[in-house]
C-alpha positions in Angstrom: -72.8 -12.5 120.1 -74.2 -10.4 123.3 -71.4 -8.1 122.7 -71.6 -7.2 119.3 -75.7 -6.9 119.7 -75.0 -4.8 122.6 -72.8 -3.1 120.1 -74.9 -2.7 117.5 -77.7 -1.2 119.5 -75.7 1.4 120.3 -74.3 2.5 117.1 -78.4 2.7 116.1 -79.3 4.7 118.8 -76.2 6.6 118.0 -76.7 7.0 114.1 -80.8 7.6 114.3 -80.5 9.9 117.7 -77.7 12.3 117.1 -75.9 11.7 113.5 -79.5 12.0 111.4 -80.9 15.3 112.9 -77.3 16.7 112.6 -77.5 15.4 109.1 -80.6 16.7 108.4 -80.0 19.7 109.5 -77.1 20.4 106.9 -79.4 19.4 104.5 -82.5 21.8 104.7 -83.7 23.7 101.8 -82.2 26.8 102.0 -79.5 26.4 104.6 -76.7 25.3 101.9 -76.4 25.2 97.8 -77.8 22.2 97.3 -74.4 20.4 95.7 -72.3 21.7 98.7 -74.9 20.5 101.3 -75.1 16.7 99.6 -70.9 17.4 99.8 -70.9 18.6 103.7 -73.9 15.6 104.4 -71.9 13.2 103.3 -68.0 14.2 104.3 -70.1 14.5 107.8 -71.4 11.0 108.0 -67.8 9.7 106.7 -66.0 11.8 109.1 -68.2 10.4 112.4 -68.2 6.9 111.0 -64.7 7.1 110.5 -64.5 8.8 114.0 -66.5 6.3 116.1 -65.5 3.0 113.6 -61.7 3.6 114.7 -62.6 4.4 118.6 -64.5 1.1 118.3 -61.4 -0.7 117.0 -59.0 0.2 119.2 -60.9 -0.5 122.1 -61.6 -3.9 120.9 -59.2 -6.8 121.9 -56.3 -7.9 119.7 -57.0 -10.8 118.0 -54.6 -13.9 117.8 -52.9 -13.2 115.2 -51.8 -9.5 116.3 -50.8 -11.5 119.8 -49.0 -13.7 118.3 -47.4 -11.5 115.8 -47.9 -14.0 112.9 -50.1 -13.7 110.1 -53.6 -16.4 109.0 -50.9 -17.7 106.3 -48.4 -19.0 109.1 -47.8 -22.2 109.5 -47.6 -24.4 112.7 -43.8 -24.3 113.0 -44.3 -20.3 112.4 -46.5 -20.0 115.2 -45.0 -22.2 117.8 -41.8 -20.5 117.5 -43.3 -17.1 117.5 -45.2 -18.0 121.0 -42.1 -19.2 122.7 -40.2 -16.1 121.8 -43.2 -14.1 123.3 -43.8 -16.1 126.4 -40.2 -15.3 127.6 -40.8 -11.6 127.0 -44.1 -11.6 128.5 -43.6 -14.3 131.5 -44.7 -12.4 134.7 -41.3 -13.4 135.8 -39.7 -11.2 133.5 -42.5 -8.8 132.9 -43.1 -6.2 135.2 -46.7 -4.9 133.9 -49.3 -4.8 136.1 -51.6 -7.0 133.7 -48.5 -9.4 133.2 -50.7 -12.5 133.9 -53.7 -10.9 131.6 -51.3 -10.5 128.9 -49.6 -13.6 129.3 -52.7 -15.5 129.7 -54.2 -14.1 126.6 -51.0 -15.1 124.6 -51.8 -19.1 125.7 -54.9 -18.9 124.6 -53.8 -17.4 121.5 -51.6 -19.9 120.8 -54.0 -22.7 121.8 -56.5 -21.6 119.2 -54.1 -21.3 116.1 -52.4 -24.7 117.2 -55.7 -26.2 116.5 -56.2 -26.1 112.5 -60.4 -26.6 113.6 -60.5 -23.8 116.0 -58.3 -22.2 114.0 -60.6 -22.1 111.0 -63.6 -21.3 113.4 -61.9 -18.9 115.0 -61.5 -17.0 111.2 -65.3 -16.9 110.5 -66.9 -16.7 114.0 -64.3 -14.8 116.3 -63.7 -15.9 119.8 -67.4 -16.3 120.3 -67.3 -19.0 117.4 -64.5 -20.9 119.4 -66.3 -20.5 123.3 -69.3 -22.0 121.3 -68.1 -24.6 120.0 -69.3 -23.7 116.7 -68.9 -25.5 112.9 -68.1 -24.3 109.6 -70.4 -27.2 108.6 -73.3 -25.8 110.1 -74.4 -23.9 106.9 -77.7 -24.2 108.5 -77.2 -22.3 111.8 -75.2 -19.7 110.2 -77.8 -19.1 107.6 -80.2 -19.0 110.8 -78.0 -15.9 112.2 -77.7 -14.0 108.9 -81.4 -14.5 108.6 -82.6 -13.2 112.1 -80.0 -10.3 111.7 -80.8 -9.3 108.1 -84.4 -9.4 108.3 -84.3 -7.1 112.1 -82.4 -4.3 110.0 -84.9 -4.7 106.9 -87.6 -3.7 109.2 -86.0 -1.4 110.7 -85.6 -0.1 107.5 -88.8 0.3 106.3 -90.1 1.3 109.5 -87.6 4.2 109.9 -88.8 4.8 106.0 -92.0 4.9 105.6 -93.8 7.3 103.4 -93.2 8.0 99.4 -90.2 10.5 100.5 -88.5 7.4 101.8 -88.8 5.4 98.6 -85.7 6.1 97.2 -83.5 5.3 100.6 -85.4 2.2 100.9 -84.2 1.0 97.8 -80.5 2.0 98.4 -80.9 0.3 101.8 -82.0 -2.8 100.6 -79.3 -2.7 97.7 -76.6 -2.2 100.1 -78.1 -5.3 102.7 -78.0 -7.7 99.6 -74.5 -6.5 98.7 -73.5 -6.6 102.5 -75.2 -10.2 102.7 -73.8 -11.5 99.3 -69.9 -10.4 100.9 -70.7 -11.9 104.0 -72.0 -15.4 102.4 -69.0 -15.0 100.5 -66.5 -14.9 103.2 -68.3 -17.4 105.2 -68.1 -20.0 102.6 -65.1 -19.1 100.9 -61.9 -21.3 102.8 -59.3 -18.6 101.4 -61.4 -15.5 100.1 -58.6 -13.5 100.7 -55.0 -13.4 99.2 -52.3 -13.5 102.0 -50.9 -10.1 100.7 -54.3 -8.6 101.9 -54.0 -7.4 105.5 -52.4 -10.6 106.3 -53.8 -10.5 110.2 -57.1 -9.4 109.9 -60.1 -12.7 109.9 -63.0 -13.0 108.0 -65.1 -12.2 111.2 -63.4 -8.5 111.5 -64.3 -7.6 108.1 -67.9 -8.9 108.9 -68.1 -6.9 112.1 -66.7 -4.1 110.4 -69.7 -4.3 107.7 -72.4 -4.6 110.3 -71.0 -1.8 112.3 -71.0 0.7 109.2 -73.7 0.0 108.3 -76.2 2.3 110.5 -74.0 4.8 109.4 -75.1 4.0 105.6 -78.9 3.7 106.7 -78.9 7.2 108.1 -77.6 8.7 105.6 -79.8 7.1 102.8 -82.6 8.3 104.8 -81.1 11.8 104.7 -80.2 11.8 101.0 -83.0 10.1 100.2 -85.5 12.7 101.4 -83.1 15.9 100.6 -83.5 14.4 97.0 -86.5 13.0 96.9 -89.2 14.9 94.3 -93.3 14.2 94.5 -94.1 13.8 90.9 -97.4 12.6 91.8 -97.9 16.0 93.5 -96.1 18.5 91.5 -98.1 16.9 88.5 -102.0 17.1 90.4 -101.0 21.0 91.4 -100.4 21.0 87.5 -103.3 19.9 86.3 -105.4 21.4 89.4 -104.2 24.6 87.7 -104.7 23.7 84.3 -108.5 23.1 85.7 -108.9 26.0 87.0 -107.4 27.9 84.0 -109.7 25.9 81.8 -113.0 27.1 84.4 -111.9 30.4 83.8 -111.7 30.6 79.8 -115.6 28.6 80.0 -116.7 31.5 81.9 -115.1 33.9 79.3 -116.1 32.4 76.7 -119.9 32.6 78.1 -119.4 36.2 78.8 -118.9 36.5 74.9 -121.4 34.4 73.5 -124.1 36.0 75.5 -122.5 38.8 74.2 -122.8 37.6 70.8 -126.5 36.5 71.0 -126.9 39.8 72.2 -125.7 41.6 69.3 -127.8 39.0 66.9 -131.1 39.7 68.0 -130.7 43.1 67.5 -130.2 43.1 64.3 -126.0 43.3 64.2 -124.5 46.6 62.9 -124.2 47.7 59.3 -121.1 48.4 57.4 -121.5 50.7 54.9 -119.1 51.3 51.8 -118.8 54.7 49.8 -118.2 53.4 46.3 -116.9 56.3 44.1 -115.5 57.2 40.5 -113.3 59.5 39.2 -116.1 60.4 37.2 -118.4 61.9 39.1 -118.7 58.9 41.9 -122.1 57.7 43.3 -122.7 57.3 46.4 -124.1 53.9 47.8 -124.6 52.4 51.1 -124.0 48.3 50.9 -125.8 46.5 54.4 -123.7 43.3 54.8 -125.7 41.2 57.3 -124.3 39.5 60.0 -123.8 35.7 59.7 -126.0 34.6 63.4 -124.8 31.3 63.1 -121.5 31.7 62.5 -119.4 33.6 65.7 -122.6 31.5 67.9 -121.4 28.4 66.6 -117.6 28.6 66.6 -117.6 29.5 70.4 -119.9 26.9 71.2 -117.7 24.6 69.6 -114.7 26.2 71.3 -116.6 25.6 74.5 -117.4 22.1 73.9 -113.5 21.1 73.2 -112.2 23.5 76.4 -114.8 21.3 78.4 -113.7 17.7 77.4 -110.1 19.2 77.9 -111.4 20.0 81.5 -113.6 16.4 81.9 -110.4 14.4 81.4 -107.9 16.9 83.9 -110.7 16.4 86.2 -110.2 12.2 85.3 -106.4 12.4 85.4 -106.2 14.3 88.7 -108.9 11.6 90.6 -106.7 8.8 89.3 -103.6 10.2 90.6 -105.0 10.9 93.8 -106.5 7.3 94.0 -102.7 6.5 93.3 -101.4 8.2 96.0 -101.4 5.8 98.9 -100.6 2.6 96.5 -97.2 1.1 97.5 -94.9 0.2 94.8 -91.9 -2.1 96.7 -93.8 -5.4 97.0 -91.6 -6.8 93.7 -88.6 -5.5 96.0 -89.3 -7.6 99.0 -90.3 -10.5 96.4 -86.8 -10.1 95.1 -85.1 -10.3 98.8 -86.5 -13.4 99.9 -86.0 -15.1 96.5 -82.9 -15.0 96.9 -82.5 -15.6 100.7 -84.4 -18.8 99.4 -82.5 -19.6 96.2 -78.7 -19.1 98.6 -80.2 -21.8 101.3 -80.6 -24.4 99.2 -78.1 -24.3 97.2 -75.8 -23.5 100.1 -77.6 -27.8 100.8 
């Protein structure tokens, strides 16, 4: 287990020190289309993960069934005969490497471990750590213990690395992903036989598990960077709105005082006269017609105009106060509610 924290450590460091600024920086506004930076974010992130996963694996030890050259559906007879076919080829009497007695050595215990149908089984879920340990597939409890301690260290990771309403959105596909991760993992580690024989016959439940948590910092940083490349404040995009529409609304009120002073002006001066030559093809007459002004007519449409434009403007100034009281209210408490009812729903019916 020191080994693959050790392991783990690294590939955060790794991920959150070098891969996420690279990342980020294919991703700024401006630098890319936005379609073909998502594209060259993404192939980036597979290509390293791809990249560091398969250094990671090759520099890992084989695991008994590689040694051995049989596969986890072998049986007994299978593997004996397999080891003494081996140990003649790699006795350091007949083998001339200089690790002869390493390789040798690691072939006993090879075939020591699969011998054993307990260890053997151990061996499948827990790795050679499992075995040194003396662990138990019947210690539900203990292994619950260790998905518990590593799940929750990388949820608050998560939301520490994410805080902010830009980090929303990768929060959630984090979280998603840890409960798929954990519902595989749970999966494999109570499943005898998850796997068909015909599926890469010599790989163990434990490698695909280690394979899992070692992709997965890869998966974190590049939610993060996804996440905030796509992220979009509606809360602020909708208060510059309406901030505008408040201020366009403060400007038509002052017009519309401009005109009604104008207005009143005009009234108490007695308004202008229209007059009307009236005319016949006889002879015509001439008459001039005053048509007085209605005062309370132009007065009172604008003041009703004004009273509508400043309701309008009383409830923008309500809706942009509530949406900046909104701001800092955090919405992923039903999320973390969701997470640990299920942790607690899998213990005990895992009891």
């Amino acid at each position: 287990m020191g080994e693959d924290s050790s392991d783990g450590l690294t590939s955060f460091l790794f991920y959150t020190l070098f891969v996420y600024p690279s990342c980020s920086w294919i991703l700024k506004p401006g630098r890319f289309p936005r379609k073909k930076a998502i594209i060259y974010a993404i192939a980036f992130l597979c290509a390293l993960a791809f990249f560091k996963t398969s250094f990671e694996i090759v520099e890992r030890d084989a695991n008994h069934y590689n040694v051995l050259g049989v596969q986890r559906s072998s049986t007994a007879m299978e593997i004996k005969k397999s080891y003494k076919r081996l140990s003649l080829e790699l006795h350091p009497d007949k083998n001339k490497a200089p690790d002869a007695a390493d390789q040798f050595a690691h072939l006993k215990a090879s075939y020591d471990v699969l011998m054993d149908v307990e260890n053997r089984v151990v061996y499948n879920k827990f790795g050679p750590d499992g075995v040194k340990n003396n662990k138990s597939t019947f210690d539900e409890t203990g292994m619950l213990l260790e998905m518990g301690i590593f799940y929750a260290t990388w949820a608050m990771l998560s939301f520490v690395l994410t805080l902010g309403k830009s980090g929303n959105m990768a929060r959630s596909w984090i979280y998603t992903g840890q409960i798929v991760m954990l519902l595989i993992e749970i999966t494999l580690m109570t499943t005898e036989e998850p796997f068909p024989d015909w599926f890469f016959p010599k790989t163990t439940e434990y490698e695909w598990i280690w394979l899992l948590h070692t992709l997965f910092p890869a998966f974190m940083n590049g939610c993060r960077c996804l996440g905030g490349f796509l992220y979009v404040d509606m809360e602020g995009e909708t208060r510059k709105l309406l901030a505008a529409l408040e201020e366009s609304n403060k400007d038509i009120l002052l017009v519309l005082r401009d005109v009604q002073i104008g207005v009143q002006h005009l009234s108490t001066q007695g308004g202008p006269r229209i007059s009307a030559d009236a005319s016949s093809s006889e002879g015509g007459t001439e008459g001039v017609m005053k048509v007085p002004i209605i005062k309370a007519t132009p007065t009172g449409k604008l003041k009703e105009l004004e009273t509508k434009l400043a309701r309008n403007n009383s409830q923008v100034e309500q809706a942009v106060g509530a949406l900046k009281n909104e701001g800092g209210k955090g919405s992923g408490l039903g999320f973390y509610a969701m997470i640990l009812g299920y942790i607690a729903l899998t213990y005990f019916f895992n009891n």
